[in-house]
N, CA, C and O atoms as a GROMACS GRO file, in nm:
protein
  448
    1UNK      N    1   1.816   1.785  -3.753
    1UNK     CA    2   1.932   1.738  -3.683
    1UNK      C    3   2.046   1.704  -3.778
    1UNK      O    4   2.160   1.671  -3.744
    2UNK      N    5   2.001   1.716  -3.895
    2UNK     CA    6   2.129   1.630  -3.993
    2UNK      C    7   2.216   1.779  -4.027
    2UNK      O    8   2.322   1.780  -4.090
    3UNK      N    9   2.151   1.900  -3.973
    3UNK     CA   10   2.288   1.999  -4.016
    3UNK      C   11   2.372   1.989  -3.866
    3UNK      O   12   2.477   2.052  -3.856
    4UNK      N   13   2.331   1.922  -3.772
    4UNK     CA   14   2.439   1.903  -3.674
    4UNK      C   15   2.562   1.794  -3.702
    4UNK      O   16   2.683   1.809  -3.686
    5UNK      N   17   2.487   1.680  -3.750
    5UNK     CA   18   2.573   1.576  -3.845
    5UNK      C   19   2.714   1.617  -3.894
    5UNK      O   20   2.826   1.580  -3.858
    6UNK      N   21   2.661   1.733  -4.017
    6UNK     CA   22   2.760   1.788  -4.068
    6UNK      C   23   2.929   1.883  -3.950
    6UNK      O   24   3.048   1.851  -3.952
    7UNK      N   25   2.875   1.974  -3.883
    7UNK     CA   26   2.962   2.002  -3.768
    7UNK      C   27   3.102   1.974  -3.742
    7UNK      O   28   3.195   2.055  -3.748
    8UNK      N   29   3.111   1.836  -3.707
    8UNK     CA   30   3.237   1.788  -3.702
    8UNK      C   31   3.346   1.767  -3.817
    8UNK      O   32   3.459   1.738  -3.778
    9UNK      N   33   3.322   1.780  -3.980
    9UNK     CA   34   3.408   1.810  -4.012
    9UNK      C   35   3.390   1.966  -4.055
    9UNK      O   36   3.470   2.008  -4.138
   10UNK      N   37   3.271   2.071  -3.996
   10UNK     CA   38   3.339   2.162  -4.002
   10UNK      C   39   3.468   2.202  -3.925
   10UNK      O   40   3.583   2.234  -3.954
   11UNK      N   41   3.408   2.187  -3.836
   11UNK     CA   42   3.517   2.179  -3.714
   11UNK      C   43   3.713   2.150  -3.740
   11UNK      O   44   3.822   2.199  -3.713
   12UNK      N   45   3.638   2.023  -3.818
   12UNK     CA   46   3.771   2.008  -3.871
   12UNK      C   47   3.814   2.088  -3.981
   12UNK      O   48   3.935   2.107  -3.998
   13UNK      N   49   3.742   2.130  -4.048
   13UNK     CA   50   3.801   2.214  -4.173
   13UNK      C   51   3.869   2.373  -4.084
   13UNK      O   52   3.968   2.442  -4.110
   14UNK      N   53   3.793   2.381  -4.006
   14UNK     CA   54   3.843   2.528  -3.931
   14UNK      C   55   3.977   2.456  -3.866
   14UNK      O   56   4.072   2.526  -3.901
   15UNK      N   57   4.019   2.355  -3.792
   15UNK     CA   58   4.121   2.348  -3.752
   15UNK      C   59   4.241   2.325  -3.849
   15UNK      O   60   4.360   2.336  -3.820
   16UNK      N   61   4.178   2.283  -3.993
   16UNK     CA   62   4.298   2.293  -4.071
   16UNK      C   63   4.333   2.430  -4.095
   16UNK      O   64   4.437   2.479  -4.051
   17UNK      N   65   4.234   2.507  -4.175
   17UNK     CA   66   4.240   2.654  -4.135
   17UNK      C   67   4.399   2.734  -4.048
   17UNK      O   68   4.501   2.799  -4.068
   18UNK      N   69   4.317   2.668  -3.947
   18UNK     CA   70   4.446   2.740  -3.839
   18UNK      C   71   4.531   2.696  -3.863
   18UNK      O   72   4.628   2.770  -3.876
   19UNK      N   73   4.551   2.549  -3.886
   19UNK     CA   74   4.722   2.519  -3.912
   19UNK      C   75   4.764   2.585  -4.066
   19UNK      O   76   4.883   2.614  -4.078
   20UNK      N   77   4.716   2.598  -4.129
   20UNK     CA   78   4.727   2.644  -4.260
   20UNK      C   79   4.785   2.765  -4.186
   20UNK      O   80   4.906   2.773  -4.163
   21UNK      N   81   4.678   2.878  -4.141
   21UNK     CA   82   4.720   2.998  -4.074
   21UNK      C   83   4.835   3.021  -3.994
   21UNK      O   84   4.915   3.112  -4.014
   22UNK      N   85   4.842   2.930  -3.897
   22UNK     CA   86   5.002   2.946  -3.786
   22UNK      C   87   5.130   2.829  -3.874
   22UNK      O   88   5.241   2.795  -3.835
   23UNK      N   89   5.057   2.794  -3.995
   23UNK     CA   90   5.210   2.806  -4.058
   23UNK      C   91   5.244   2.855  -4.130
   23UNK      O   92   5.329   2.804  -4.203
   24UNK      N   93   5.184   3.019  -4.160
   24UNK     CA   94   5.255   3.141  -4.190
   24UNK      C   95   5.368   3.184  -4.105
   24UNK      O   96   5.370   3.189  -3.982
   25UNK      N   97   5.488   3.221  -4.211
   25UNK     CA   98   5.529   3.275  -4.091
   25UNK      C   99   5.492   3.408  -4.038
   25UNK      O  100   5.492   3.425  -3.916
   26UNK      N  101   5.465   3.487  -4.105
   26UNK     CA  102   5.379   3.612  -4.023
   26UNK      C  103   5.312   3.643  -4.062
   26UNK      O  104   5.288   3.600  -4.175
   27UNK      N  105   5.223   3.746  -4.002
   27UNK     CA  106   5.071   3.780  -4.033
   27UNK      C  107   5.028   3.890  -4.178
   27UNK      O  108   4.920   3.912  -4.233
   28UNK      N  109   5.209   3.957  -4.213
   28UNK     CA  110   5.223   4.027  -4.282
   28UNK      C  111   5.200   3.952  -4.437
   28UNK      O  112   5.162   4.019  -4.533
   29UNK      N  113   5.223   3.836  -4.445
   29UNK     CA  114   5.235   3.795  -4.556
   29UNK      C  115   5.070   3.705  -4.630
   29UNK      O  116   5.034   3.632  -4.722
   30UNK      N  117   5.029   3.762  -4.537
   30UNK     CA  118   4.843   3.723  -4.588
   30UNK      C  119   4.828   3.866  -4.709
   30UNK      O  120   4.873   3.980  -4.691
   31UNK      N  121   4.765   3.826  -4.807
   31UNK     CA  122   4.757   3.885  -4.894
   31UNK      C  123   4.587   3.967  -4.886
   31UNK      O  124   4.494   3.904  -4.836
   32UNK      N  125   4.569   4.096  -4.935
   32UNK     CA  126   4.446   4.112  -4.894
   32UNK      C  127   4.330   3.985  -4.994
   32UNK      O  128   4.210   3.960  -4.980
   33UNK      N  129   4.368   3.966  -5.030
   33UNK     CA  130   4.285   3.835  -5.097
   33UNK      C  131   4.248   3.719  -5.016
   33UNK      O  132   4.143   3.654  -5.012
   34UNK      N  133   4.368   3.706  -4.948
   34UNK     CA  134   4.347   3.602  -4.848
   34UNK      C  135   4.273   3.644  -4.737
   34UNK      O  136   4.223   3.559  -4.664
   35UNK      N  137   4.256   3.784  -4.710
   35UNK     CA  138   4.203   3.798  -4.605
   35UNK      C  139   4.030   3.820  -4.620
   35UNK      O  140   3.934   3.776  -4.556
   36UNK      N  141   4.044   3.917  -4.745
   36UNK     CA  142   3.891   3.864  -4.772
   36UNK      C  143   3.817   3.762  -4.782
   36UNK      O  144   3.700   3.750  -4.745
   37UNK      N  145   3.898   3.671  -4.843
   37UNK     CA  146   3.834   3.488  -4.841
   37UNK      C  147   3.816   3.450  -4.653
   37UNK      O  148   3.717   3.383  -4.622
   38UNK      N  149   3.898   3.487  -4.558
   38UNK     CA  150   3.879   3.463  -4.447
   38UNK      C  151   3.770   3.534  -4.388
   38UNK      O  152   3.677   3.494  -4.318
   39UNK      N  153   3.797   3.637  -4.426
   39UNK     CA  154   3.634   3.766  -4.365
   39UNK      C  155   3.552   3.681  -4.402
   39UNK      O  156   3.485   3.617  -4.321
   40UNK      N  157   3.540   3.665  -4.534
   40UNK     CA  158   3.375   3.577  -4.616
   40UNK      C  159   3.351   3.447  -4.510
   40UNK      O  160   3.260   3.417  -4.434
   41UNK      N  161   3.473   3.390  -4.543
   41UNK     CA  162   3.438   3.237  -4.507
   41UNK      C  163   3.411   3.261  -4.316
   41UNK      O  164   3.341   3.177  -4.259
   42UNK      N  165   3.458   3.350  -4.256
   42UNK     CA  166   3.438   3.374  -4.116
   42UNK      C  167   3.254   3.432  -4.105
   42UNK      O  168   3.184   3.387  -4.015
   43UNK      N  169   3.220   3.492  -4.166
   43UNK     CA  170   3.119   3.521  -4.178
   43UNK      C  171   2.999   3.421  -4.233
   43UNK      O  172   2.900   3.430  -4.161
   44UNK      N  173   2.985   3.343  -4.324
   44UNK     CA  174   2.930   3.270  -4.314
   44UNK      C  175   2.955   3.123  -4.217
   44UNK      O  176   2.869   3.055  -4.162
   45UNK      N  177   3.036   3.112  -4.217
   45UNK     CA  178   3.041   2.990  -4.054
   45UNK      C  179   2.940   3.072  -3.927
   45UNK      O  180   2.873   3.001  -3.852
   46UNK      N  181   2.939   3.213  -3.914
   46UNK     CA  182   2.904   3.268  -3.844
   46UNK      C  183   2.737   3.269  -3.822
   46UNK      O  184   2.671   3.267  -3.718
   47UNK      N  185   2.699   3.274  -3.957
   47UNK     CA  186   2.563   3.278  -4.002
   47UNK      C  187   2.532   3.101  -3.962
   47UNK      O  188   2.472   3.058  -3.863
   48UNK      N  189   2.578   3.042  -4.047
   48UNK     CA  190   2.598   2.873  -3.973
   48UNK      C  191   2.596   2.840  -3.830
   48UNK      O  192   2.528   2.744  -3.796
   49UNK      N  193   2.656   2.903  -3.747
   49UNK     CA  194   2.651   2.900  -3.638
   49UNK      C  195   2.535   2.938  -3.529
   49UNK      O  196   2.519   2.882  -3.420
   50UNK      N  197   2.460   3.044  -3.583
   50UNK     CA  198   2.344   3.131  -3.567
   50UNK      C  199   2.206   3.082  -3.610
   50UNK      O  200   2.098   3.116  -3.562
   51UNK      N  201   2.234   2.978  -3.727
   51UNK     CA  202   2.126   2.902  -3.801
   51UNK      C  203   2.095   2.802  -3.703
   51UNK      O  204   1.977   2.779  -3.680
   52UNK      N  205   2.206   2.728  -3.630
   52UNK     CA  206   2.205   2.594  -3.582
   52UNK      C  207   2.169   2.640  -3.397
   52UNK      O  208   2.096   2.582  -3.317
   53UNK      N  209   2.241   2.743  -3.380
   53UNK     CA  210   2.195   2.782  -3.267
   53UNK      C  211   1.987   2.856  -3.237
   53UNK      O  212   1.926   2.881  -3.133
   54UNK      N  213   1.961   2.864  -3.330
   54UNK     CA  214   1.860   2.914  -3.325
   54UNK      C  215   1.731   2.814  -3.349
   54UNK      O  216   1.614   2.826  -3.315
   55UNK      N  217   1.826   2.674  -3.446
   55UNK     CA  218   1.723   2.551  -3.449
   55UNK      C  219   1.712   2.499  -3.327
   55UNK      O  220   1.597   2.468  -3.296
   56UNK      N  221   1.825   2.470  -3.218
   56UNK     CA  222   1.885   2.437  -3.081
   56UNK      C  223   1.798   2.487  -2.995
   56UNK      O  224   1.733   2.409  -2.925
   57UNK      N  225   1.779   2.633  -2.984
   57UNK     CA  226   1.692   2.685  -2.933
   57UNK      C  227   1.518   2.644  -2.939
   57UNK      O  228   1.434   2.610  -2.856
   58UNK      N  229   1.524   2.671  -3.099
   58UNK     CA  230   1.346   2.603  -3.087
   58UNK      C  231   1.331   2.443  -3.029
   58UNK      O  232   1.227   2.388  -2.992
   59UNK      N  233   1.406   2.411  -3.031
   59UNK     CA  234   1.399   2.208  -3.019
   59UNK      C  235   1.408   2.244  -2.903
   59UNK      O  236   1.288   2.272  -2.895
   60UNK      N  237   1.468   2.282  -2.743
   60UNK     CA  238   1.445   2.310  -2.644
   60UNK      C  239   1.303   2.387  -2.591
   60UNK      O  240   1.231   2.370  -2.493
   61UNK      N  241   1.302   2.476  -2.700
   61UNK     CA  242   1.148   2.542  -2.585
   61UNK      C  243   1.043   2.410  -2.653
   61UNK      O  244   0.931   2.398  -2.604
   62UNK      N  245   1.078   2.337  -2.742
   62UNK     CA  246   0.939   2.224  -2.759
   62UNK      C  247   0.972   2.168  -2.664
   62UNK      O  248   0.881   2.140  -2.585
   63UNK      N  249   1.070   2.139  -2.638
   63UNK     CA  250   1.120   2.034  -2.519
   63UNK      C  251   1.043   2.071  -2.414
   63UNK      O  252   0.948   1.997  -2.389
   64UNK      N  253   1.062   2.179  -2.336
   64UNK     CA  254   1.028   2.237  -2.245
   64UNK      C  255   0.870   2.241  -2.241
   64UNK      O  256   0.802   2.214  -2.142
   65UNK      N  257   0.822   2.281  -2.367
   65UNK     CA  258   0.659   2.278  -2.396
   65UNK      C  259   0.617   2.111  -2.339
   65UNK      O  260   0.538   2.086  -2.247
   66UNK      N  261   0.666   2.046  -2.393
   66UNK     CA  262   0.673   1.899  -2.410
   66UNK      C  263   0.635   1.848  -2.242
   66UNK      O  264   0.551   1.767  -2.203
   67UNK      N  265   0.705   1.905  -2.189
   67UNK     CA  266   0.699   1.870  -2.020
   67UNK      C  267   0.651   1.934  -1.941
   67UNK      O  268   0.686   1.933  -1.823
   68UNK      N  269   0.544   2.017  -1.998
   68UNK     CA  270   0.560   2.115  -1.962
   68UNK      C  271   0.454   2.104  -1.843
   68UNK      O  272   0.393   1.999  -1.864
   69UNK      N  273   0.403   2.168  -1.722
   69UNK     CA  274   0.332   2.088  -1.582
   69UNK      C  275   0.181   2.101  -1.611
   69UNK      O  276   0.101   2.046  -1.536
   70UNK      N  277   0.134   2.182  -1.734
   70UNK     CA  278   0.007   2.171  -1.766
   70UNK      C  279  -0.025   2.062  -1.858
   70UNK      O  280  -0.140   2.018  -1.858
   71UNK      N  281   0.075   2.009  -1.946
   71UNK     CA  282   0.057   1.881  -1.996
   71UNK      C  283   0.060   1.742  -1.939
   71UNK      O  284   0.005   1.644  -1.989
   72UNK      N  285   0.135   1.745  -1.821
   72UNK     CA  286   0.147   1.660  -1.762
   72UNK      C  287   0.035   1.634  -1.662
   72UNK      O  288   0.006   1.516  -1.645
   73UNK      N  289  -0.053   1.755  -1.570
   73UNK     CA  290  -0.214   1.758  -1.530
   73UNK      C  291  -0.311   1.709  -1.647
   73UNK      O  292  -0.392   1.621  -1.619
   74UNK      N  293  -0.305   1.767  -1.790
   74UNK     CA  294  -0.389   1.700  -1.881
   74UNK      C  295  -0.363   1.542  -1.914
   74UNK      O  296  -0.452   1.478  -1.970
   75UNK      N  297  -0.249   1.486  -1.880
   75UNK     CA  298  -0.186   1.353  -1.950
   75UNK      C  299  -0.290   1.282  -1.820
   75UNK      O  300  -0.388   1.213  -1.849
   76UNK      N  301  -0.236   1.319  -1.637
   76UNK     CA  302  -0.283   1.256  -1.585
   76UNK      C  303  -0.471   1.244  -1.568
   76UNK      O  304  -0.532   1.148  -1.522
   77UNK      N  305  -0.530   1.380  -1.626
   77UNK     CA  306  -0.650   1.378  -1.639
   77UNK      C  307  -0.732   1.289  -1.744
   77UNK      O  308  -0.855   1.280  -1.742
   78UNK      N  309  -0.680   1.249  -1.801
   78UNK     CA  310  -0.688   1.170  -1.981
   78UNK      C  311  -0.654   1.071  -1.848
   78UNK      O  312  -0.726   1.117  -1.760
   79UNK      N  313  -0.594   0.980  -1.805
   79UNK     CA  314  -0.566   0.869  -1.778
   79UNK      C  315  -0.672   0.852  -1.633
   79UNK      O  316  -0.735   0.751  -1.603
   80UNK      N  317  -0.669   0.934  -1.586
   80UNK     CA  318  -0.784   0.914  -1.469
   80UNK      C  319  -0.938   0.886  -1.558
   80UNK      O  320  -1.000   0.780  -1.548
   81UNK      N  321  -0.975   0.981  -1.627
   81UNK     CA  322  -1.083   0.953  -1.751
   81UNK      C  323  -1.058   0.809  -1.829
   81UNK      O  324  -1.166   0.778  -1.878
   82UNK      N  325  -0.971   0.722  -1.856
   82UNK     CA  326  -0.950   0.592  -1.907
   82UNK      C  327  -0.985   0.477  -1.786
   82UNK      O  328  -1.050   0.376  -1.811
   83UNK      N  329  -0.930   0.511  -1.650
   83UNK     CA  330  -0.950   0.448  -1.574
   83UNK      C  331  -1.098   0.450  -1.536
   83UNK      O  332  -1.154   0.355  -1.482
   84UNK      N  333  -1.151   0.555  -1.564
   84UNK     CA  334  -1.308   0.589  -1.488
   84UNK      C  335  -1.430   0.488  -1.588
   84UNK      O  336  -1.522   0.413  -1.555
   85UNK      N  337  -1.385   0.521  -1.688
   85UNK     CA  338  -1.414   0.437  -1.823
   85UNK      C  339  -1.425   0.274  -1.847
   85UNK      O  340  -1.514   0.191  -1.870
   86UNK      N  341  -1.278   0.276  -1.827
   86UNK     CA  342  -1.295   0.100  -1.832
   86UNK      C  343  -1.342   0.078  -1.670
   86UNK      O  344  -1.348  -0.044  -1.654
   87UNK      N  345  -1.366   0.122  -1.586
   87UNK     CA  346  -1.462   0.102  -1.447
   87UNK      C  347  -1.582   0.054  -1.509
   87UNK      O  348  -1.633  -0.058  -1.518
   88UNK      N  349  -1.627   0.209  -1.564
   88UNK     CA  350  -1.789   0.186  -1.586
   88UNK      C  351  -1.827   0.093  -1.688
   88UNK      O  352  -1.943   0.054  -1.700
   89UNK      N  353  -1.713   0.051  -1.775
   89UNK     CA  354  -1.737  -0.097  -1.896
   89UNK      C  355  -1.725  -0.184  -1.810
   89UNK      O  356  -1.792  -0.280  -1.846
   90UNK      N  357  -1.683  -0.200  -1.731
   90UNK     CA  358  -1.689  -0.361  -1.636
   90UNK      C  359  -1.823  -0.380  -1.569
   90UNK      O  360  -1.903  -0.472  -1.574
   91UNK      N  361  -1.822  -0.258  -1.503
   91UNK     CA  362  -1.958  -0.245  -1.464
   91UNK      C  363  -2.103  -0.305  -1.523
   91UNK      O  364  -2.179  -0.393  -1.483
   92UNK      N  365  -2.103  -0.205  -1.648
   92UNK     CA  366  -2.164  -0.242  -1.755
   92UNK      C  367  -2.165  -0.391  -1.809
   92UNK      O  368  -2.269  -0.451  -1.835
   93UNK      N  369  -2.074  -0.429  -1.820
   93UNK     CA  370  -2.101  -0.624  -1.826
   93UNK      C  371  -2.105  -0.675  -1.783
   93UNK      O  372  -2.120  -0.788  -1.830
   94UNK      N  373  -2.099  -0.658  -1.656
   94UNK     CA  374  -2.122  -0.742  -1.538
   94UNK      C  375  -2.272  -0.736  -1.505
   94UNK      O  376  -2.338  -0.837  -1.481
   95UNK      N  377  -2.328  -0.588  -1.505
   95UNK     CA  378  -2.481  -0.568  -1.538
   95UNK      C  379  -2.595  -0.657  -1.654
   95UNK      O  380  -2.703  -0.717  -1.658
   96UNK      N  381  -2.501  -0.622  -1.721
   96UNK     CA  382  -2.561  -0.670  -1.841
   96UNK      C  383  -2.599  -0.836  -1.864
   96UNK      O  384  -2.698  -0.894  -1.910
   97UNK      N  385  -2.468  -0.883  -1.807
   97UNK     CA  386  -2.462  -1.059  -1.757
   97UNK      C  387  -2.586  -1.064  -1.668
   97UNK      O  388  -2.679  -1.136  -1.703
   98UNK      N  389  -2.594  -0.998  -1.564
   98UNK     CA  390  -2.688  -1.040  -1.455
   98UNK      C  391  -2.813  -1.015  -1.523
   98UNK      O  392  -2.898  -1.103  -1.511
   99UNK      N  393  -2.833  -0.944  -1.570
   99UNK     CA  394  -2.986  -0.927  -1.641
   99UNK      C  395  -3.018  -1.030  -1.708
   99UNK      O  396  -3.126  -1.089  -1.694
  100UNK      N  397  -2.897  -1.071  -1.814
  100UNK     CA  398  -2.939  -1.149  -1.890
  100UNK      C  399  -2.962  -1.335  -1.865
  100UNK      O  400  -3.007  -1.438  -1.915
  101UNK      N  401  -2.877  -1.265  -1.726
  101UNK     CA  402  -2.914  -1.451  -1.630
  101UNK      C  403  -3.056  -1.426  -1.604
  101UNK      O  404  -3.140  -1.504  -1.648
  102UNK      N  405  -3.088  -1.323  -1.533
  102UNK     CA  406  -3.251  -1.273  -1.466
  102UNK      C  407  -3.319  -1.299  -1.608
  102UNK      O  408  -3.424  -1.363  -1.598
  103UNK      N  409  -3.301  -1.280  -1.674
  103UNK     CA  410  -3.389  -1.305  -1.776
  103UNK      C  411  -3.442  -1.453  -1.848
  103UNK      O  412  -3.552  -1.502  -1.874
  104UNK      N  413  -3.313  -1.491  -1.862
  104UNK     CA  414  -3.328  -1.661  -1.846
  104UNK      C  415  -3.423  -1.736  -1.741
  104UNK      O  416  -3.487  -1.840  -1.759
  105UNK      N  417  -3.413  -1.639  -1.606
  105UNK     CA  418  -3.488  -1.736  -1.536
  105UNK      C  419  -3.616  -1.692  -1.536
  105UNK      O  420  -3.722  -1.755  -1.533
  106UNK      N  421  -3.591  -1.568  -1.542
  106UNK     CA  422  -3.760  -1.556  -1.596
  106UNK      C  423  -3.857  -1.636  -1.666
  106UNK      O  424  -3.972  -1.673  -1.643
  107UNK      N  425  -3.774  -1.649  -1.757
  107UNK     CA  426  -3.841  -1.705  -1.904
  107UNK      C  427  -3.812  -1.868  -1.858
  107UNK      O  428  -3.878  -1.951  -1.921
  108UNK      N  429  -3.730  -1.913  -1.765
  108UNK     CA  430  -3.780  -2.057  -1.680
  108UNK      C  431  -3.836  -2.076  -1.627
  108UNK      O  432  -3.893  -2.185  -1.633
  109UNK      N  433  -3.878  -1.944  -1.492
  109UNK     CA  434  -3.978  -2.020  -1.437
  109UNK      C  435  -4.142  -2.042  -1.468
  109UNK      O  436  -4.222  -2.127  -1.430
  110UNK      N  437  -4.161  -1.864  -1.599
  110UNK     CA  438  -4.295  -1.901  -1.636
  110UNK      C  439  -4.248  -2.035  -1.760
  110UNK      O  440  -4.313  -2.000  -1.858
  111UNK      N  441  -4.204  -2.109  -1.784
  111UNK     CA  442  -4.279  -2.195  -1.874
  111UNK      C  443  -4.236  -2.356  -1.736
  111UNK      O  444  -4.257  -2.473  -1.768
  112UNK      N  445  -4.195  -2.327  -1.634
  112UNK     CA  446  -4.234  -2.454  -1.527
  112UNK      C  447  -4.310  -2.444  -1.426
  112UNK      O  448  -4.331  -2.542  -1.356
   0.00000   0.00000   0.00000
């Protein structure tokens, strides 16, 4: 995300660009030097543009993966399985208590 960061003063560097550019007075007086530096520099913004659009892209289909309606059946299946779970642990100690009362009295009434 931090080459999106950057962006806004590309942005701005291209809008100086243009004012630089429309305060030529005509188009005739760009030198082919100047225009190659513009081809270059147009071309890599371009590639820049293509880089960031294509990271944009993957971060959406995770997104999309992310939510996706078979994860969300597994999320609620995992949580029905937690609930079923701590059921059968309550269960389980509550069992376990009663035995261990039954057992106490066991062991009270044979020694009265």
């Amino acid at each position: 995300m931090e080459d999106f960061d950057n962006f806004p003063s590309a942005a701005r560097k291209i809008d100086q660009d243009r004012i630089n550019i429309d305060a030529l007075d005509d188009a005739a007086s760009l030198s082919s030097v100047d225009v190659v530096k513009l081809t270059q520099e147009n071309a890599e913004l371009k590639k820049e543009m293509q880089a960031m659009e294509s990271r944009l892209k993957s971060n959406m289909k995770s997104i999309k993966t992310f939510w996706s309606p078979e994860l969300k059946k597994e999320k609620a299946a995992k949580i029905e399985q937690e609930d079923k779970f701590l059921a059968l642990h309550e269960q389980y100690t509550t069992l376990s208590k009663e035995a261990q009362v039954f057992q106490y009295l066991k062991v009270f009434f044979m020694f009265s």
